[in-house]
N, C-alpha and C positions, 0 to 999 in steps of 0.2 A: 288557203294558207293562213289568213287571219281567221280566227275563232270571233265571232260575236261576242259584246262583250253584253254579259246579262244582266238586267236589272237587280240590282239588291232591297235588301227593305231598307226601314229605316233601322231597325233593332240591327240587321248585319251591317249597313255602315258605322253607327254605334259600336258597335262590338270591335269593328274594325279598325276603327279611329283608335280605340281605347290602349287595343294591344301594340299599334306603330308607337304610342306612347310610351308602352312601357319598354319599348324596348329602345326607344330614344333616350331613355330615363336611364337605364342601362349602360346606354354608350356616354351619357352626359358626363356617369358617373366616374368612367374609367379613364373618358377625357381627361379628368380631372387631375386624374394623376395615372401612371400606370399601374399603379398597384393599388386595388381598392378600398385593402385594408390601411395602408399608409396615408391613404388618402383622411382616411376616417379617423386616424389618429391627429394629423394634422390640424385636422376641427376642432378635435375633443384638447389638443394644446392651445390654441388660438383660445377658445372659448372658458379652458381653467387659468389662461396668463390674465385674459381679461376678468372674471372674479378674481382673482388676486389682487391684482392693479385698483381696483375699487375699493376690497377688502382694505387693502392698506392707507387709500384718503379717506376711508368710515375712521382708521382708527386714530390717525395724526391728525385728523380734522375735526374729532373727535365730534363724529356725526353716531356714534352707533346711537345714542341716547334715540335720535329721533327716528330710527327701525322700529318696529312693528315689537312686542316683547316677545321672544321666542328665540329660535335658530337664524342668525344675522347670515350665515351663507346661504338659507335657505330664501331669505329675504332678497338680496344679491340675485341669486342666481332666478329666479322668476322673474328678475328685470333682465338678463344679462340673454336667460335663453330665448325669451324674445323678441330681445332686440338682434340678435343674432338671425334669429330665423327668418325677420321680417327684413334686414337689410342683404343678406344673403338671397333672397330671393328676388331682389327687385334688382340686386345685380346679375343674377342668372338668367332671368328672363327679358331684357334688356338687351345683354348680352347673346339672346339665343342666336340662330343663324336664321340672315333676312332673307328676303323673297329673291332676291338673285344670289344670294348661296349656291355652290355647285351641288350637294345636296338635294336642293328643290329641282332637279334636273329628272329625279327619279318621280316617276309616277305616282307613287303612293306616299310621297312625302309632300306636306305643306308645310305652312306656316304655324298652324292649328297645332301641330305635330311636335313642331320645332319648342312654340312654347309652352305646352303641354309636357312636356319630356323634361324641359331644365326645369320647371317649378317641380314637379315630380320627383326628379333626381334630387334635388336641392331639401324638399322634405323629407324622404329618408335619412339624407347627411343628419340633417338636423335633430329628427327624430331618435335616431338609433345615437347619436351623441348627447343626449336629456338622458336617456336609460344610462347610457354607459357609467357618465358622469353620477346621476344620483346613485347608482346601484354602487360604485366605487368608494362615495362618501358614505351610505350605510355599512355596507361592509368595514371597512378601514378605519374612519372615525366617530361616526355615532349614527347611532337608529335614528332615519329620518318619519316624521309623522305632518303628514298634508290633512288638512280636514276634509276635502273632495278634491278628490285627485283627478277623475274624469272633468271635473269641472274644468279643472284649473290646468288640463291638459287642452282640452277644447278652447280656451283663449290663444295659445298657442297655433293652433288651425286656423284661428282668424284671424290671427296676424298673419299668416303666412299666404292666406288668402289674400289678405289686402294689400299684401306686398307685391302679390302675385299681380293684382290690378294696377298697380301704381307702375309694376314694370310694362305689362303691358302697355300703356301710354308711353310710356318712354320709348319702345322697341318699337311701337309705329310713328313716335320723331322720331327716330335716327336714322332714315337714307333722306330725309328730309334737310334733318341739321344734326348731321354726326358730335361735332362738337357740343352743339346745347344739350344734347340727349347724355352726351358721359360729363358734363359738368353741373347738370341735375340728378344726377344719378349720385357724383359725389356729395354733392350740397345735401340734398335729403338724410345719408350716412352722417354727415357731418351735424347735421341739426338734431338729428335725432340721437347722440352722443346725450346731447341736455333732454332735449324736447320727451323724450320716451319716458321721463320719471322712475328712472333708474335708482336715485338719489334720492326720492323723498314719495312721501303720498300723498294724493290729493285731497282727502280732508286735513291735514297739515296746514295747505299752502291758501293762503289770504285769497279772500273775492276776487282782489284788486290784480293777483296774479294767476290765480286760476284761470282766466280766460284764453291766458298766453298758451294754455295747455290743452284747452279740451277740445281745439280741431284736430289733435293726432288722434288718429284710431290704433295705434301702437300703447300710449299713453293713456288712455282707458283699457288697453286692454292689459295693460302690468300692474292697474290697480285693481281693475276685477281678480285677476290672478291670485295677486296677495292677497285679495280677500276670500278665495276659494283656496287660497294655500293656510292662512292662519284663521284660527276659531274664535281670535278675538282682535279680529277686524271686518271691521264692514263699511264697502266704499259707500256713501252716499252721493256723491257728485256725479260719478260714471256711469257708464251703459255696456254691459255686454254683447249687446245687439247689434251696438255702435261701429265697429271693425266691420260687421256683417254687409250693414245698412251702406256704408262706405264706400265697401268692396265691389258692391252689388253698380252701384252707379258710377265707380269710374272703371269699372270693367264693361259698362257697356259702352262709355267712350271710347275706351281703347278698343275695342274690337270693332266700333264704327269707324274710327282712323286706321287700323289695321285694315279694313278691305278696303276702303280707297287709297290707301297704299299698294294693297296689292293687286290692285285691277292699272295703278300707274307706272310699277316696278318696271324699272328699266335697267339694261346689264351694266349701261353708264354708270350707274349709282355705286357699283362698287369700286370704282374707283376713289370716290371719298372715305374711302373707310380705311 
């Protein structure tokens, strides 16, 4: 009656992992809203009210002087979509569904699964809202020109990476301590409003307060960006590697609190949530 169950390699549990992914990525997305396209419209408003809202304390504040010389929404918005991407993700996967999820009830779903699928989902949103968004402002109001576009698409993936890792940590505290997990979740949002260098660049900003700044890997990586976005700028304080380097080591924390988490999951815990 039971079938044996066979060994796979490692290439077909890979392969296997990969696809429950994407089609978590899939459901994440339509969780989102029921309509996938509204869904995406939704973003692509969220993410042009906020360049606007900016755009308009550059001009009353009369900051545009200290932008980069060139296109000032193009300035803007290589702060705006990464800091977007990067705080969008670390609410996603934070958020993902924990190890006592009814969910993980199925066989072939984990945890692995779970946050693999909202980061995933979460970078297309974002992804295909960059395209939308610049392709709308060449068309409609002026020919846009990046000086390395791959470059300065690539900072973009490492923030979204490192976001990825920061939620991770979070998503293994929360059956721990629900509450400290969604009020760092907010704080981090909340600090990286200033903290991300939206507003200025770091060769601008004094010894004395550059320091305040160059533990965000968000923050290095808006000014790598404008410096892969305009041809005549070039960061010298920052590190593109920096997001990488980041990412790399609190993503191994987080997946070292993530399995002693889920080797303690208990169905109690969701009752705190």
């Amino acid at each position: 009656m039971l079938a044996p169950i066979s060994a796979r390699s490692v290439w077909g549990q890979t392969l296997t992992t990969l696809e429950l992914i994407f089609h978590q990525a899939v459901r994440n997305v339509r969780n989102t809203h029921g309509n996938a396209i509204i869904g995406l419209m939704v973003n692509i408003a969220q993410t042009i009210i906020l360049v606007a809202v900016f755009m308009l304390i550059f001009i009353f504040a009369g900051m545009r002087a200290a932008a980069i010389r060139g296109d000032t929404l193009i300035y803007l918005m290589t702060g705006v979509f990464l800091f977007m991407a990067h705080v969008k993700v670390i609410n996603a996967v934070s958020g993902a569904e924990g190890p006592t999820s009814s969910m993980m009830k199925h066989r072939p779903m984990n945890t692995i699964v779970a946050v693999g699928g909202a980061a995933l989902g979460e970078l297309y949103i974002q992804v295909l809202t960059v395209f939308v968004i610049l392709f709308l402002y060449h068309v409609v109001w002026t020919p846009i020109e990046i000086y390395k576009p791959i470059a300065a698409f690539s900072m973009l993936l490492a923030v979204w990476f490192a976001g990825l890792a920061i939620g991770v940590v979070l998503y293994a505290l929360r059956p721990w301590m629900p509450g400290a997990s969604r009020l760092l979740t907010l704080l981090i949002t909340r600090i990286n409003m200033v903290a991300s260098g939206k507003f200025f660049l770091a060769n601008s900003l004094p010894e004395a307060y550059l320091v305040y700044f160059m533990w965000n890997p968000l923050f290095q990586a808006v000014d790598q960006a404008r410096g892969f976005a305009f041809i005549n700028y070039n960061p010298f304080h920052t590190s593109a590697l920096y997001p990488l380097h980041v990412g790399l080591g609190v993503l191994v924390l987080g997946m070292m609190g993530e399995f002693a988490t889920r080797r303690m999951a208990s169905a109690s815990w969701s009752a705190k949530h």
